[in-house]
N, C-alpha and C positions, 0 to 999 in steps of 0.2 A: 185379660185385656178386653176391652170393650169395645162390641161391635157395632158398625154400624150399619144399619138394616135400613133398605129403600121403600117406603112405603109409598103406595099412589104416585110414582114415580119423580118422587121430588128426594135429592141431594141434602144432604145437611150441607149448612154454607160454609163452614171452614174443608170440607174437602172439595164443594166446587170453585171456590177460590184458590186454594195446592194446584187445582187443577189447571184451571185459567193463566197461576203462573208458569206452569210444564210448559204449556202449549208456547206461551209467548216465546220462553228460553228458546227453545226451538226454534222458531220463528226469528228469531234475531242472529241465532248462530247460520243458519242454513241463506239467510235473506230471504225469506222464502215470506211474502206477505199472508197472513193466515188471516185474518180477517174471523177468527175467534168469535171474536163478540158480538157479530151480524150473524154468527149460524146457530142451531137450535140442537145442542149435543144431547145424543141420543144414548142412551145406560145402556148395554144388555152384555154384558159380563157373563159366563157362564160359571163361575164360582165366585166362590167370596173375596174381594181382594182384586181382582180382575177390572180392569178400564178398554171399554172395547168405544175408540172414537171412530164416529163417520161422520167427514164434514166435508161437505160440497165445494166447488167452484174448482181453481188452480193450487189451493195451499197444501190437500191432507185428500187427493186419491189414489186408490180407491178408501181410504183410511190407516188409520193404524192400531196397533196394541201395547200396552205395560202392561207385563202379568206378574202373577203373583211371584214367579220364581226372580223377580229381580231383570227379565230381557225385556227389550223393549224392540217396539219393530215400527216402523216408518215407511207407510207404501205395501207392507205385509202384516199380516195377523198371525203368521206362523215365525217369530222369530228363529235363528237358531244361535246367536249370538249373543252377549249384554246388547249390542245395538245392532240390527241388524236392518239399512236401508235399501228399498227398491225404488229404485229412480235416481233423478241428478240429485247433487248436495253439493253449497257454493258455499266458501268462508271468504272473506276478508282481512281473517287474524291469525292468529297462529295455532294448530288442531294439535298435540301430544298426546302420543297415551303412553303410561309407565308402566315402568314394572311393579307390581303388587307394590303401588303407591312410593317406590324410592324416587332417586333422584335423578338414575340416569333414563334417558329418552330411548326408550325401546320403536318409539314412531313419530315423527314429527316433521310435518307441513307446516310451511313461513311462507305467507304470501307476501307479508309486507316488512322480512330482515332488509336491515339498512343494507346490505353487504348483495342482497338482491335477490330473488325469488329461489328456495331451495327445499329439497324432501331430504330427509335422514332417515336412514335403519341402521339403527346401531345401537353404542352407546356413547355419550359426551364428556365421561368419567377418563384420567388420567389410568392408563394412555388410551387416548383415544381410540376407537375402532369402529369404525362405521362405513356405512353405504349413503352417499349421497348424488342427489342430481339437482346440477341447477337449471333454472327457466331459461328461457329465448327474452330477450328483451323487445324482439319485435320476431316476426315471420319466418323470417330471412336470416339475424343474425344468432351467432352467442353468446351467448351473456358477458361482455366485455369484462368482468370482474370473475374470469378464469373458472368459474362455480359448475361444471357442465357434469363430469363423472367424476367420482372418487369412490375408491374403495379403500379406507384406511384399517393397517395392521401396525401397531406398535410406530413399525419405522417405514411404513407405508407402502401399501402393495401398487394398486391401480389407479394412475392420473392423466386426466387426458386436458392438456394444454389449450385453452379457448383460442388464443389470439394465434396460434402454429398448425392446432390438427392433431398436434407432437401425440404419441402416447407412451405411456412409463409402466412398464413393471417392478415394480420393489423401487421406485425413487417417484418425486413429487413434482422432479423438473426436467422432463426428456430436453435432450437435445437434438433431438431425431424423431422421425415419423414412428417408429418404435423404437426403447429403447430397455434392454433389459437389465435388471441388476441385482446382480446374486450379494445379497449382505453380509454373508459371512468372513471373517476375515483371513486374507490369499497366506500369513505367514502369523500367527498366533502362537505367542512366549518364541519369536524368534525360527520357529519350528516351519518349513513350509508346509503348506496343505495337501493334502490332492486335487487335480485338478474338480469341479463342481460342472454339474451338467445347466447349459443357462436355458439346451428349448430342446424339447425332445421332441422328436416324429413317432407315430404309431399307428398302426394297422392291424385288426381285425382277423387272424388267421382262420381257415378251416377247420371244422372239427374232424378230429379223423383222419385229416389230410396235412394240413400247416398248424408251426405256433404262429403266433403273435407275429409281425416283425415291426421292429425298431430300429430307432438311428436317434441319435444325439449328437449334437455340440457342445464341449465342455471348455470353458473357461481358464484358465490357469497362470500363474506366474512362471516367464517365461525368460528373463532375462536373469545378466550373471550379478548382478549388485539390485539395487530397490527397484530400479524400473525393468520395465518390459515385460509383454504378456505374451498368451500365445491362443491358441484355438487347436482344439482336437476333436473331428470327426468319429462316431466308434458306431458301428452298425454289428449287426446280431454273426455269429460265426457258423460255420454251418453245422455243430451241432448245439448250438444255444436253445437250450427251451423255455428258460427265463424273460425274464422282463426288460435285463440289464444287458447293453447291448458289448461286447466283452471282445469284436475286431478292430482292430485300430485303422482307419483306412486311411486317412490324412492329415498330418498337421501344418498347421504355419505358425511359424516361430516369432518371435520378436523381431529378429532381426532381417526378417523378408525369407527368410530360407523355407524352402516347401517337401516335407520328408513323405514320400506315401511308402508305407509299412516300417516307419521308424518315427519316435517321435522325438528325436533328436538327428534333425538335416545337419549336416554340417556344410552343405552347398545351397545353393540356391534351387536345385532341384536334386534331390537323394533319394532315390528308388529302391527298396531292399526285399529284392523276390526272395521266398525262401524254397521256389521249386527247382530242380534239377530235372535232367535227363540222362541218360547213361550214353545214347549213341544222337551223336551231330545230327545226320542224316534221317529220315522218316519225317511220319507226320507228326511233328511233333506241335503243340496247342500251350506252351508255356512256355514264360521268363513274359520279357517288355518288348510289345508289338508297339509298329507303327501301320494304323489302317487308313486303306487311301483306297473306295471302292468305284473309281473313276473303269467305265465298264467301257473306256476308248483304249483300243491296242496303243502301244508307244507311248503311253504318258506317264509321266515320272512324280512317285509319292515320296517328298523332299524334308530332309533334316538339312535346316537349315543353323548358321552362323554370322552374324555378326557385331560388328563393333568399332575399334577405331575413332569415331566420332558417331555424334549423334544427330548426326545432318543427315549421313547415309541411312535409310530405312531400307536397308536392303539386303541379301544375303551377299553375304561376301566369301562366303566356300559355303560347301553345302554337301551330303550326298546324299543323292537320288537312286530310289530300286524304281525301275521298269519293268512291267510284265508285257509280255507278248504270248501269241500264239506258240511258238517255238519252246520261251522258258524266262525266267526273268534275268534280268541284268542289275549290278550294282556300281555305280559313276559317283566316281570322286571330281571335284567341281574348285575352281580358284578363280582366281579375279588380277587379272594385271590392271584394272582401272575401275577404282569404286565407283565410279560414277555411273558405269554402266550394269555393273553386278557382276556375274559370272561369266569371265569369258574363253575359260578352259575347263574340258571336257579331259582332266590330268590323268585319269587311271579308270578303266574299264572292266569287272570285270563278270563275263557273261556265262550264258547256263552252262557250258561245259566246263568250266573253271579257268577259262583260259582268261591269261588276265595279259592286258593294251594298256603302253603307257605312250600316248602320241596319237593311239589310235584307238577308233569307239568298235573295230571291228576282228581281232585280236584272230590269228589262224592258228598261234602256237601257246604253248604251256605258258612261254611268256612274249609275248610279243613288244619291241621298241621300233618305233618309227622314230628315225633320230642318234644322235652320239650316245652310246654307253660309257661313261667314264668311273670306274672301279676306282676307289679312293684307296689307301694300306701303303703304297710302298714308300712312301716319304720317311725319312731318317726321324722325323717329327712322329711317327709312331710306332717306333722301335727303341730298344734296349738290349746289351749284351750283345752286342753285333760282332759277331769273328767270323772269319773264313768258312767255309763251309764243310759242316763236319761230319758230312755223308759219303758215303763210298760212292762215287759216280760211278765207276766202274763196275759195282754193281746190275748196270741198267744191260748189261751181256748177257745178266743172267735173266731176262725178264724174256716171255715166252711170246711175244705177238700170234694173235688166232686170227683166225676167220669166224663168221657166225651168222645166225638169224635171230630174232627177237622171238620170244613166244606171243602166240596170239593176244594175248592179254596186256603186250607190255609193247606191242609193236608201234612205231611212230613216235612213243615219248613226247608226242607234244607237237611232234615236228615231221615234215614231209623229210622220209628218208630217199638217197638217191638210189637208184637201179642196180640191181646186183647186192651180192650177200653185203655184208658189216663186218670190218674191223676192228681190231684194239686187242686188248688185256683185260682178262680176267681177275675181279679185283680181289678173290681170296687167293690166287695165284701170288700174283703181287707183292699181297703182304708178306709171304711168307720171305719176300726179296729185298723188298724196302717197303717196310709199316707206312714210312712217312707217308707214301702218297697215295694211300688207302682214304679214304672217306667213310668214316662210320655212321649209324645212327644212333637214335638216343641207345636204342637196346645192344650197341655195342656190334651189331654188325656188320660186317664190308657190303659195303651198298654203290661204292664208286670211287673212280677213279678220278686224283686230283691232277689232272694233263696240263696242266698249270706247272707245276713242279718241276713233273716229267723233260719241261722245255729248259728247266735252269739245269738240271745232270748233264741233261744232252749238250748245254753249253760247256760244262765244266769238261765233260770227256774232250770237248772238240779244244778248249785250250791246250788241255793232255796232246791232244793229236797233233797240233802250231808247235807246242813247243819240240816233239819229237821231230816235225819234217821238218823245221828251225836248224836241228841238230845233225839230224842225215844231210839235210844241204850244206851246213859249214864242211863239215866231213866231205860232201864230195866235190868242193869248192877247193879245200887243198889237194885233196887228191889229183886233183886234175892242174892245178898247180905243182906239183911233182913232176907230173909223165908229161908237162908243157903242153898239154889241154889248155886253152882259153877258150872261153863261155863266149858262145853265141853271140 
């Protein structure tokens, strides 16, 4: 190949002319006015092959370079790019660059698409997949023809709605300020899915000390035929060291029902602890609190009810736990007038276990202010009704005592009156008439049914009528004989 060699500093003209036309290209693409042909270009190339320009005023400072290797630099001498510019650069048209000369647009700036000012990174090849943004049509607005962000994947990841705000994940049309959407399909060949997670939470654990922890929201088909969805809550368990979060903490169903630790509610609210305790009493820290940390003595932390209509917003029963100083209390609550809400204080019942039905201040095991009426002896809840097929006369053989209570059992509930205690011994008893034993579940004589006791006592004393019935006919004639008349 034939070189050409600068002598006395003068250009052979067919490359100062290539040259002249570089410059202008430039100049036309950039708008940049070069004014080329008023400056006086100066050679000094350091190899062969090498264009080193310096041209004065606003077009080409401090200057620039094409070298040999094919980069070219604009504003630098040290390319490190094919084009590598320092400073501004303006177009009017439309700027691409491709991939090793295909088709599809690996970079591409439109200042003047009909459709409105837009940058791509992508490619424009079926299916599409790009990154794009479009311009402000003024200051203030965006671009009325919807162009603002997208990120397209096949069936489209990320779109942000110009004329809403909206923004879409995995769809191209939010209907909401976000809107997410899992593409895969809820029931494929008929088969349901599992549910798909649509936004995960995640944090950063300790080394050494915590994993990871996570939480998700999963998606899912939720209903008993084509419709209804549901949402399921699932955060990390506590020995998860995984990524995947594998506790179930809440769902909501399709049909408004809300399950936490199931994710099939079948109420509208369905709780399913799976811890236990062995004994009632202690401290015990499990099953389902209600916390109310109102740090005023006497105020009451309320589960409330109601219904009826939907005019009343109000509870219409309810029960309240009370703490106090002394111990807490539990009120059961009713309503004789919706209008007002609660206007009975129905059953009380407080730290010592004594439970008030009329009253909030309860002295006994059970306490009634008011009529007691015991329901059972109506013909309406009986069967096999005959004569009574107990020995009454039995009750001769029953032993009445005296006694005291043991310190542990004295009072029962109740103020006892002065002086020792009476009655019957109820494994006594049994051994005379079972019947009016009272057991427990575990089968032992634990009391006496003095209920009973009062219908033998009856049956003897007709025993007794109808005997002094008969000694009086008897001495009614007698005394008819020996010409006695009665009184």
């Amino acid at each position: 190949m034939k070189k050409h060699v600068v002598k006395n500093g003068h250009f052979p003209v067919v490359l100062v002319a290539s040259f002249l036309l570089l410059i202008l290209a430039f100049g036309l693409i950039f708008s940049k006015p070069f004014k080329i042909l008023k400056e006086v270009v100066a050679v000094g190339g350091t190899s062969v092959g090498e264009l080193n320009l310096n041209a004065s005023g606003t077009t080409f400072t401090p200057g620039g370079i094409w070298k040999s290797d094919g980069t070219v630099g604009i504003g630098t001498t040290a390319p490190g790019q094919k084009l590598s510019i320092i400073g501004d650069m303006r177009t009017t048209g439309l700027v691409q660059a491709l991939q090793n000369g295909g088709d599809n647009y690996m970079f591409s700036m439109d200042a003047a698409n009909a459709a409105g000012p837009r940058l791509q990174l992508g490619t424009l090849s079926t299916p599409s997949e790009y990154f794009e943004i479009g311009a402000y049509n003024n200051r203030n607005n965006f671009d009325s023809k919807t162009r603002d962000l997208r990120i397209y994947n096949a069936g489209g990841v990320v779109f942000l709605q110009n004329s809403s705000g909206n923004v879409g994940f995995g769809t191209t049309g939010p209907n909401s300020k976000l809107e997410l959407w899992e593409l895969t399909d809820s029931k494929p060949g008929g088969v349901l899915a599992a549910d798909k997670t649509i936004l995960k939470l995640s944090r950063t654990g300790t080394p050494g000390y915590t994993y990871n922890e996570n939480a998700e929201f999963r998606i899912g088909h939720g209903g008993p035929s084509a419709w209804g969805s549901k949402i399921d809550l699932y955060v990390n368990g506590a020995s998860n060291t995984s990524g995947t979060p594998d506790q179930q903490a809440m769902t909501w169903d399709y049909n408004g029902n809300i399950g936490i630790g199931t994710v099939v509610p079948t109420t509208k609210l369905e709780v399913n602890d799976q811890t236990s305790v062995s004994a009632f009493t202690g401290d015990n820290d499990t099953g389902i609190r209600i916390h109310s940390y109102d740090s005023s003595s006497n105020n009451y932390a309320l589960l409330g009810f109601t219904g009826y209509s939907a005019s009343y917003n109000r509870n219409l029963a309810q029960i309240g736990a009370k703490f106090t100083g002394s111990g807490s209390y539990l009120s059961f609550g009713t309503s004789a007038n919706y209008g007002t809400g609660i206007t009975n204080e129905a059953m009380v019942i407080d730290y010592n276990g004594y439970v008030g039905i009329g009253t909030a201040a309860p002295g006994y095991k059970l306490d009634v202010a008011g009529t007691v009426y015991a329901s059972g002896s109506s013909r309406d809840y009986k069967q096999d009704i005959k004569n009574l097929e107990v020995d009454s006369s039995k009750i001769y053989n029953l032993q009445p005592v005296s006694y005291d209570y043991k310190k542990e059992y004295k009072n029962l509930g109740y103020t006892l009156a002065g002086g020792r205690q009476f009655g019957l011994i109820a494994e006594d008893a049994y051994k005379v008439i079972p019947e009016l034993v009272i057991s427990k579940n575990d089968k032992k004589t634990a009391n006496i049914d003095y209920e009973k006791l009062s219908v033998l006592l009856l049956a003897e004393l007709k025993k007794l009528k109808i005997t002094v019935d008969q000694q009086q006919k008897q001495i009614n004639e007698l005394q008819t004989i020996v010409g006695i008349t009665k009184p």
